[in-house]
C-alpha positions in Angstrom: 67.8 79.8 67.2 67.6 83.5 67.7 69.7 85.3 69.4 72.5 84.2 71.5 73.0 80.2 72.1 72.5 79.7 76.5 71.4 77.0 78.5 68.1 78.2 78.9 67.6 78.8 74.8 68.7 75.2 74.4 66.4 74.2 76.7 63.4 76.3 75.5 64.5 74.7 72.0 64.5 71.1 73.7 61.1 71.4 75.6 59.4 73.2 72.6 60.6 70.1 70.2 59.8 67.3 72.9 56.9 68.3 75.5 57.4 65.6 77.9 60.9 66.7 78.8 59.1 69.9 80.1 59.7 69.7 84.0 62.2 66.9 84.3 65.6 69.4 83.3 64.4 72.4 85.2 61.7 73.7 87.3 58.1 74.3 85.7 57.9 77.9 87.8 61.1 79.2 88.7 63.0 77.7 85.5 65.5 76.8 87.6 67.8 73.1 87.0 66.7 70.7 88.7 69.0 69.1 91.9 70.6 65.9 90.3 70.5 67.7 86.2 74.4 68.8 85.3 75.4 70.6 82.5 78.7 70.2 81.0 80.3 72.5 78.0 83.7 72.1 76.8 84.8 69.6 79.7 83.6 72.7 81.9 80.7 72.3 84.5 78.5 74.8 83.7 75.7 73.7 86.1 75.9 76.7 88.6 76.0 79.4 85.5 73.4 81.6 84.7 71.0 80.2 82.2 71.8 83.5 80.1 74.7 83.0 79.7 76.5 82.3 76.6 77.8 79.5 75.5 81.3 78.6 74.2 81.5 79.6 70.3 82.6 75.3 70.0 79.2 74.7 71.2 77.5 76.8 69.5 79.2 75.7 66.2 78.4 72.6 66.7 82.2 71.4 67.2 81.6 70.3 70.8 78.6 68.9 72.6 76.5 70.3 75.4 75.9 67.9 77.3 72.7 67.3 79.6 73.7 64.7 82.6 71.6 63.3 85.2 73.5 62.6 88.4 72.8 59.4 90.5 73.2 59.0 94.2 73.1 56.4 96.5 75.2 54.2 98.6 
């Protein structure tokens, strides 16, 4: 991957390598995560963070996952 490792290069990467993910993460306009899609890095929610953002140098290493989560809700 070139230049730095964010959410939204991971995702690029993701979508570009598997096509039918493209608008279930995130929006197919405005990019944006979708409502029940969580991000988690280092035990940290990093669903509200800016998709340019730069991710932890353990996730980028490969010593931690990044996770992708898809919430449920109900009762």
């Amino acid at each position: 991957m070139d230049g730095p490792v964010t959410i939204g290069a991971v995702l690029d990467a993701l979508e570009a390598q598997y096509p039918m993910l493209r608008g279930t993460l995130r929006d197919h306009v405005t990019q944006e995560r979708r409502p029940f899609i969580r991000f988690f890095a280092c035990q940290e929610d990093w669903s509200h963070e800016p998709q340019e953002a730069p991710l932890p140098e353990a996730i980028v290493t490969g010593a931690e996952p990044l996770w992708v989560v898809g919430a449920m809700a109900g009762g």
